[in-house]
C-alpha positions in Angstrom: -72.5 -49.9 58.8 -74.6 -47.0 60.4 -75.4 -47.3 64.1 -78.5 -46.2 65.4 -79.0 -44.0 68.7 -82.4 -43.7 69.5 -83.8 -40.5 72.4 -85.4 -42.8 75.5 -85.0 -42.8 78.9 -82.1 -44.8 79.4 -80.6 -42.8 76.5 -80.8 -39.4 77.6 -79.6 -37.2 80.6 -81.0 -33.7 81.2 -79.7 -30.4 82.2 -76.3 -30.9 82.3 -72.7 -32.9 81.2 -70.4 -35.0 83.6 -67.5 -37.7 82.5 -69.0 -40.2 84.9 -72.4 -41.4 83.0 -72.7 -44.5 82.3 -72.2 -45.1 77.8 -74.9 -45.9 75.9 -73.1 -46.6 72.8 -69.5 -47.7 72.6 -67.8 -46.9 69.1 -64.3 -47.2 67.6 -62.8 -44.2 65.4 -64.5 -44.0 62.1 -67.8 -44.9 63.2 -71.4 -42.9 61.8 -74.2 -43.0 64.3 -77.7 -41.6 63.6 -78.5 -40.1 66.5 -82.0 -38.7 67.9 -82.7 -36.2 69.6 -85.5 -34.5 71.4 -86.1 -30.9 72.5 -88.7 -30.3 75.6 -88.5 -26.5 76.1 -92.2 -25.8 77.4 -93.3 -29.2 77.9 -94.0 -29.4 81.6 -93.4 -33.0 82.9 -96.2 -32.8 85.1 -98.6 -33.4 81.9 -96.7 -32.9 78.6 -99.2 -34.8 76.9 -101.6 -31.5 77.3 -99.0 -29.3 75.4 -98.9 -31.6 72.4 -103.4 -31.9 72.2 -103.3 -27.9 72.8 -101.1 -27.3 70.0 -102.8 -30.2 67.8 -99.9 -32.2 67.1 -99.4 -36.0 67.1 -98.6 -37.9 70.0 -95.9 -39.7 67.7 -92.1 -40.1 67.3 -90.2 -37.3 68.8 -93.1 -36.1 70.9 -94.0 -39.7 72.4 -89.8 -39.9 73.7 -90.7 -36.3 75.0 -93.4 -37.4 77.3 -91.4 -40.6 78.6 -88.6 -38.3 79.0 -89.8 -35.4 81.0 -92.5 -38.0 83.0 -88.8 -40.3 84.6 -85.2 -38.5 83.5 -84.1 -36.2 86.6 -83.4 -32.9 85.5 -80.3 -30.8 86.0 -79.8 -27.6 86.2 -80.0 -26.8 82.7 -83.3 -27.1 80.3 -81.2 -29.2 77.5 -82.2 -32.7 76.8 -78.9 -34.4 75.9 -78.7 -38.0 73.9 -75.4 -39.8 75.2 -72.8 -40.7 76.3 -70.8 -42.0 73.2 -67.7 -43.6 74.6 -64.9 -43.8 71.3 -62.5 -46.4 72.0 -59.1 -45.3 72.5 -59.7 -42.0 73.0 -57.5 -39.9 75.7 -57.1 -36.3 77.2 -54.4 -34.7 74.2 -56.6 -36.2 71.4 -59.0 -34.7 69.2 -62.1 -35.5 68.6 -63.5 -34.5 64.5 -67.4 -34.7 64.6 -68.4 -34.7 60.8 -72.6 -33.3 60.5 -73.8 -35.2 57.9 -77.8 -34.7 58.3 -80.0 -32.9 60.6 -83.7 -33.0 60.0 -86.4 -32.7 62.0 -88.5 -35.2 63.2 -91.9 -35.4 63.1 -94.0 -34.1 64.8 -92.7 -31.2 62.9 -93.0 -28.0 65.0 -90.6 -25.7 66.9 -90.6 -22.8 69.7 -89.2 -20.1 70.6 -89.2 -19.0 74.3 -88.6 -15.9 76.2 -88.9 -14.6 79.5 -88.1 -11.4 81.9 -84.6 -11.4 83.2 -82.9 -13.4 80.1 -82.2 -12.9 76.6 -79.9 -9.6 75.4 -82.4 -7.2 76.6 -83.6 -8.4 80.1 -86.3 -5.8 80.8 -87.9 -5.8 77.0 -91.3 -7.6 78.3 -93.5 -7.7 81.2 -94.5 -11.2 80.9 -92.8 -14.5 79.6 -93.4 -15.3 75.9 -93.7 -19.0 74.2 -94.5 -19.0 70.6 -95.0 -22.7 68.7 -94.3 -22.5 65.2 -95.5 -25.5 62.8 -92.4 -26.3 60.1 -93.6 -27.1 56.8 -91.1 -30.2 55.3 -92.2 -29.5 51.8 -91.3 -26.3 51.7 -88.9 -26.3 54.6 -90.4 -23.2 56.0 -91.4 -22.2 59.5 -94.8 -20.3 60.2 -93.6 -17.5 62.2 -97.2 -15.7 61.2 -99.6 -16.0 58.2 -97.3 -14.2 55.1 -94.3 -14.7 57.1 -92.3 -17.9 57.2 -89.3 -18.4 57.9 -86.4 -20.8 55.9 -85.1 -23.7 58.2 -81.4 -24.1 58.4 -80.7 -26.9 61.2 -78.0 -27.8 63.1 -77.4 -29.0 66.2 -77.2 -26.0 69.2 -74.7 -28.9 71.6 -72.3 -30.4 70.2 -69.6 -32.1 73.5 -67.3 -34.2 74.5 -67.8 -34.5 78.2 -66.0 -32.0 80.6 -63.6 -33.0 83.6 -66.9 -32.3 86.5 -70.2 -32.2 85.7 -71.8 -29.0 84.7 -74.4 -27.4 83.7 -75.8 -28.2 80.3 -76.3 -24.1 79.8 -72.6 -22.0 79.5 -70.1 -24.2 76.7 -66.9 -24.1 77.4 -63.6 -25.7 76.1 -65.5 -29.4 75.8 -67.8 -27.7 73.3 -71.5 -28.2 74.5 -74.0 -25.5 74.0 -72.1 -23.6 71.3 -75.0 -22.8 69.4 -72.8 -21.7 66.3 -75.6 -21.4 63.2 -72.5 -22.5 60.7 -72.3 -26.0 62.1 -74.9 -27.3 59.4 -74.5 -30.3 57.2 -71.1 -30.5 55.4 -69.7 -29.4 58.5 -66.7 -30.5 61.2 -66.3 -29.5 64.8 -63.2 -30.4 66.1 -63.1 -31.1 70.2 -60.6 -31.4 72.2 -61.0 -34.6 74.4 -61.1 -33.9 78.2 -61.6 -37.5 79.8 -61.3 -41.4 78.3 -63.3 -42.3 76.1 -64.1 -38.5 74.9 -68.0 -39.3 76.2 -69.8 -37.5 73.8 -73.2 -35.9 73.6 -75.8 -34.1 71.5 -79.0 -32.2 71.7 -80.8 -28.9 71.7 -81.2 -28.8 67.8 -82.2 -25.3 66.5 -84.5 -25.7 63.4 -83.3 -22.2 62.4 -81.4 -19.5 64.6 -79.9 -15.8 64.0 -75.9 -15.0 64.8 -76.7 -13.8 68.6 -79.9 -16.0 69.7 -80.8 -12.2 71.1 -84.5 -13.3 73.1 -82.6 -16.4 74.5 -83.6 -19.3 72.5 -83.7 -20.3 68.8 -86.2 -22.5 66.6 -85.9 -25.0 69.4 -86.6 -28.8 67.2 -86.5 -32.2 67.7 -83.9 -33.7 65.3 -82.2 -37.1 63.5 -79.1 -36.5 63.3 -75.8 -38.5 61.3 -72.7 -37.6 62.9 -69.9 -39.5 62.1 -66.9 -39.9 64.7 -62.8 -39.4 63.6 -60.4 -39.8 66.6 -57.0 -37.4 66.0 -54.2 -39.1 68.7 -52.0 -36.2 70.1 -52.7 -32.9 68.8 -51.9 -30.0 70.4 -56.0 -27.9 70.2 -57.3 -26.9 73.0 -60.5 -25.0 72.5 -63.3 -26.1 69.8 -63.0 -25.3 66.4 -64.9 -25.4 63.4 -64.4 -26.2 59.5 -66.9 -26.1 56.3 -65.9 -27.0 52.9 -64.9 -22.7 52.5 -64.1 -21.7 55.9 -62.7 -22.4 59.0 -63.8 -21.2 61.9 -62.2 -20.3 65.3 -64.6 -19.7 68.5 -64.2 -17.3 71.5 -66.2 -18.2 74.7 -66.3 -16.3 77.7 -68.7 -14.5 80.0 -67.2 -11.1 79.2 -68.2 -10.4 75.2 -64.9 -8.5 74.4 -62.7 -11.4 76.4 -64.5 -13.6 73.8 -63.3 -11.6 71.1 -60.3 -11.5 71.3 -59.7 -15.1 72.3 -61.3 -15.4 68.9 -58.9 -13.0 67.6 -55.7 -15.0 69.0 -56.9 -18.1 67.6 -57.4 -16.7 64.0 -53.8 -15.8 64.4 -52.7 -19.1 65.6 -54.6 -20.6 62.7 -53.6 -18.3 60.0 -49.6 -19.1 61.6 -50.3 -22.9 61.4 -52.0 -23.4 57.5 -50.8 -20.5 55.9 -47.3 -20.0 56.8 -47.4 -16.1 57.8 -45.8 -14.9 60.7 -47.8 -13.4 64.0 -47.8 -9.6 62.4 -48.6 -11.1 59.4 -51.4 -13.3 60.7 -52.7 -10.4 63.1 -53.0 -8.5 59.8 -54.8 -11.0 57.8 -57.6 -11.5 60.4 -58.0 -7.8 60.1 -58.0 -7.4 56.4 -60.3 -11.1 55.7 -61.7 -12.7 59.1 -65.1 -12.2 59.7 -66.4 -11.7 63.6 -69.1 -12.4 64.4 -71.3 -13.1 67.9 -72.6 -16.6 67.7 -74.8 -16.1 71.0 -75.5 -13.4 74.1 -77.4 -15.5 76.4 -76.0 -18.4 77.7 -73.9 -16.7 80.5 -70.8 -17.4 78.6 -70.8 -15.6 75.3 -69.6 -16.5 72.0 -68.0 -15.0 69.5 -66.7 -16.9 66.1 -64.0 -16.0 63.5 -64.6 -17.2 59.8 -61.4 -17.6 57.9 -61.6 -17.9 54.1 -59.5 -21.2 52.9 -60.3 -19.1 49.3 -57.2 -16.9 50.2 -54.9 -19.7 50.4 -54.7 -21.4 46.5 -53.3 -24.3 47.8 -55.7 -24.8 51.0 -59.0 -24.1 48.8 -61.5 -26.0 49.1 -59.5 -28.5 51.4 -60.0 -29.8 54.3 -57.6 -28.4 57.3 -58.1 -30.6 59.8 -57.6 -29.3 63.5 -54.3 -27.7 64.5 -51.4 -30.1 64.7 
């Protein structure tokens, strides 16, 4: 059976992560949840039914839990809009927690935007004045109108992904619990592996990202309201202690930190650890393969802590194609 999450008030927290809200869903190991989620970057809570008249879209579905939500959830310090927490039963500090991305889709209305302002983004001092762009998304033909003769193809995914951290946060830099990774690869087909911080792992979801590039370089993405299937896998005892990702070819090591080449090379110490633990090489040997077959790349600039990922190809391990790794014993 398939559990369903709704986005409402009582459902939602915004701006940031803690491990001492209240669970709105309690779930044992194994369970799939459809989960919605909404995403209220420009919508000012003072009168957010305005935005949706002046960009002629219906007062329906996502947009309706949009103007509930910004009118009566406090905000935090963060812009995110997070659905949770998920308590999974038996779940401990040492444990894992696999998050299989079945679907995300965006909910109706369908639109997204894309905001910028002065003093954010990878180049800071670029414009004079704060930019908001809202681009309808065409399901049909799973396009966005970026302009007439230019559209763009969706890719979704969600942009936080987290299990909750030790104090609460803000919802902005991700850190070892995951959160607002914003890693492009983590479409459908998809696991991200978490390392549990608290009981009961807590977890949330939001800020889906109808399409985004490798760096998020003018500080935000396609930002979407999304349905979501996520199903939950609880690995006792394991030894991970920074996210990782996997995809039926890949798998896929992060680096986070505020300093970009601090990021990289965490990414580059985990590609060894990874290519030590499934392939059976030593650490020269391992340091070599991520050299010769890794690809690095930045996942985002602009959330304060930066991000860079390493994608390993399972192709160069006969045995390990097309399998399914499973986060580091």
């Amino acid at each position: 059976m398939t559990l369903h999450l709704r986005s409402r008030p009582e459902t939602v927290v915004w701006g940031f992560l803690a491990p001492d809200v209240p669970p709105v869903l309690r779930i044992a190991s194994g369970t799939t949840v459809d989960i919605d989620t909404v995403n209220a970057l420009c919508v000012p809570p003072d009168a957010p039914e305005a935005f949706f008249e002046r960009h002629r879209l219906e007062l329906t579905d996502a947009a309706q839990d949009i103007c509930d939500i910004v009118k009566t959830v406090p905000k935090g310090v963060g812009p995110h809009v997070l659905t949770g927490p998920i308590h999974i039963e038996g779940a401990e500090p040492g444990d894992v927690l696999e998050v299989r991305i079945h679907e995300v889709e965006p909910r109706a209305p369908h639109y997204g935007v894309n905001f910028t302002r002065p003093g954010a983004g990878s180049l800071p001092d670029l414009l004079p004045a704060p930019r908001t762009q809202v681009l309808p998304i065409d399901m049909a033909r799973r396009t966005a109108r970026f302009r007439e003769g230019l559209d763009i193809p969706l890719r979704p995914f969600m942009g936080i992904l987290a299990v909750a951290p030790t104090s609460r946060v803000s919802s902005i830099p991700p850190g070892r619990f995951g959160g607002n990774i914003d890693l492009k690869h983590l479409v459908p087909g998809a696991r991200l592996y978490l390392p549990v911080q608290v009981p009961g792992a807590l977890f949330f979801t939001g800020d889906g990202h109808g399409v985004q590039g490798n760096g998020e370089v003018n500080l935000t993405a396609l930002e979407t309201s999304m349905a979501t299937r996520l199903e939950f896998v609880l690995h006792p005892r394991r030894s991970l202690a920074w996210p990782m990702a996997e995809t039926p070819s890949h798998y896929i090591v992060m680096g986070l930190d505020e300093d970009l080449d601090t990021a990289a090379a965490d990414a580059v110490r985990r590609a060894v650890e990874v290519l030590q633990a499934f392939a059976g090489v030593d650490t020269g040997e391992a340091y070599a393969l991520a050299s010769l077959a890794v690809d690095f790349e930045v996942t985002q600039l602009v959330d304060g802590v930066k991000g860079i990922h390493g994608c390993i190809p399972k192709s160069l391990f006969t045995s390990a194609a097309e399998a399914w790794w499973g986060p580091v014993p």
